[in-house]
C-alpha positions, 0 to 999 in steps of 0.5 A: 048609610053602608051597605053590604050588597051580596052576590047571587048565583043561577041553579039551572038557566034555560033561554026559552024564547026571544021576545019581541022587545029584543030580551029573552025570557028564561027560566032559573032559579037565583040563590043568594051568596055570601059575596059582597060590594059595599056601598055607602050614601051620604047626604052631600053638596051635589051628586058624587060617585065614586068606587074603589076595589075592581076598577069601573070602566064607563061614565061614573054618571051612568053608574048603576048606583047613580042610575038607581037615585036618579030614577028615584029622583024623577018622582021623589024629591030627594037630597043631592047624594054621595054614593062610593061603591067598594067594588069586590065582585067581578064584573061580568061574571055571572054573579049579577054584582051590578044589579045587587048594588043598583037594587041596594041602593034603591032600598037604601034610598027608600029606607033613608028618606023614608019613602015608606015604597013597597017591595012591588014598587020597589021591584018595579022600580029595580026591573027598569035598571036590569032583568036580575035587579028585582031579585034583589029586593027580596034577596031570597031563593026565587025561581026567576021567569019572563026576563028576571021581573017574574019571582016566585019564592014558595017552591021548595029547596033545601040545601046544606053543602059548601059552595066554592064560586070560581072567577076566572076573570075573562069578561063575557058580556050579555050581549055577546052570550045571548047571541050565542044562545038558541032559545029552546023549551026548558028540559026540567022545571026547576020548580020540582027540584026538591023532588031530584036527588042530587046525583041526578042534578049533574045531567038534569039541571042545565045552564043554556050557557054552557053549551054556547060558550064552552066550545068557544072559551077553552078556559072555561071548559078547563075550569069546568073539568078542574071543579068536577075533578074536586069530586063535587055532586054539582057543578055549573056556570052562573048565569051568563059566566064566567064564573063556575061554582060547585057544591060538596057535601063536605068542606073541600080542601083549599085550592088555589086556582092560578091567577082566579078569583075564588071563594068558598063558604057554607050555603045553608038553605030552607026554602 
């Protein structure tokens, strides 16, 4: 089986408190993109892991991939596996590539053996691998609360621009970037978007992030200050960055940013 698992980007991100557990609970509303990992399963011998595209630092066996199997496995006898990832998202960048390909992998695995699993199970099952797993499951527009598990797809968006999503390659771990945040109340319920004209998005639609790592990472401010220059109506870091990305009415003109990894695509929405 081969899988295409997709990137995703944050519109809006507020750290509203600290919880007792050690995570956060936020407010954010997760657009998937057309940025993709592939992953393929086979039946195999014995459990295998391996990936090719961006290197993957750490003990294969910790994967999230692998973590997705063996937490399928404790309740479901399944086959040994072998899963190869081609790694193509940057890794701590803000566009949840690791969660993507852990809850594919679960819906593979579901629909492989026919486990007949719901999408509540299954997002249950993907909210003890990551906060931005559950997500993926449905892999639609969400307004994501509490630490990523609360989803709700019935507000309304619609969006017809181009996205450009810029990697500038520094890797910022969650760790380091919550530490930097003070959680506060969100400023705007991103729920009512439908309702901001886009001119007043710039000054409306946060992310906490940026004030936290802006001033500490002078690449990612010249990053931000180079995308406004391209004469966007909106321009943000995705989630706990680095990645940046903005939206333009019209196809931007080509440009290639020295030694950063971009795309640009069409994002078509109809919430």
């Amino acid at each position: 089986m081969r899988i295409k698992c997709n990137a995703k980007i944050n519109l809006g991100l507020s750290v509203t408190e600290k919880r007792e557990d050690g995570f956060h609970n936020l407010e954010s509303i997760f657009l998937p993109v057309p940025w993709f990992d592939v992953v393929e399963i086979q039946e195999s011998k014995k459990n295998v892991f391996t990936s090719s595209g961006i290197a993957i630092g750490g003990d294969s066996n910790n994967n999230l991939c692998m973590q997705a199997y063996q937490l399928l496995a404790r309740d479901y006898i399944l086959p040994p596996v072998s899963i190869h990832l081609e790694k193509n998202v940057p890794i701590g960048a803000g566009l949840g590539g690791g969660s993507s390909d852990a809850a594919f992998v679960l819906k593979g695995l579901n629909e492989m053996f026919r486990l007949n699993l719901s999408v509540e199970h299954l997002e249950q099952l993907a909210g003890q691998l990551g906060s931005d797993c559950p997500f993926f499951i449905q892999n639609k527009p969400a307004f994501v609360a509490g630490r990523g598990e609360n989803l709700d797809t019935s507000f309304s968006l619609s969006l017809d621009c181009y996205c450009m999503v810029v990697n500038p390659g520094i890797h910022i771990s969650t760790k380091e970037a919550y530490a930097a945040i003070t959680p506060q109340k969100a400023n705007f319920d991103l729920r009512q978007i439908e309702g901001l004209a886009k001119r007043d998005w710039q000054r409306t639609v946060v992310n906490d992030f940026e004030t936290a790592l802006l001033p500490k990472y002078a690449e990612l401010a010249e990053l931000k200050r180079s995308l406004i220059d391209l004469n966007p109506f909106y321009v943000s870091m995705s989630g706990s960055g680095s990645s940046f990305f903005a939206f333009f009415e019209n196809e931007p003109d080509y440009i290639e940013f020295q030694n950063y990894t971009s795309k640009t695509f069409k994002l078509i929405l109809n919430q």
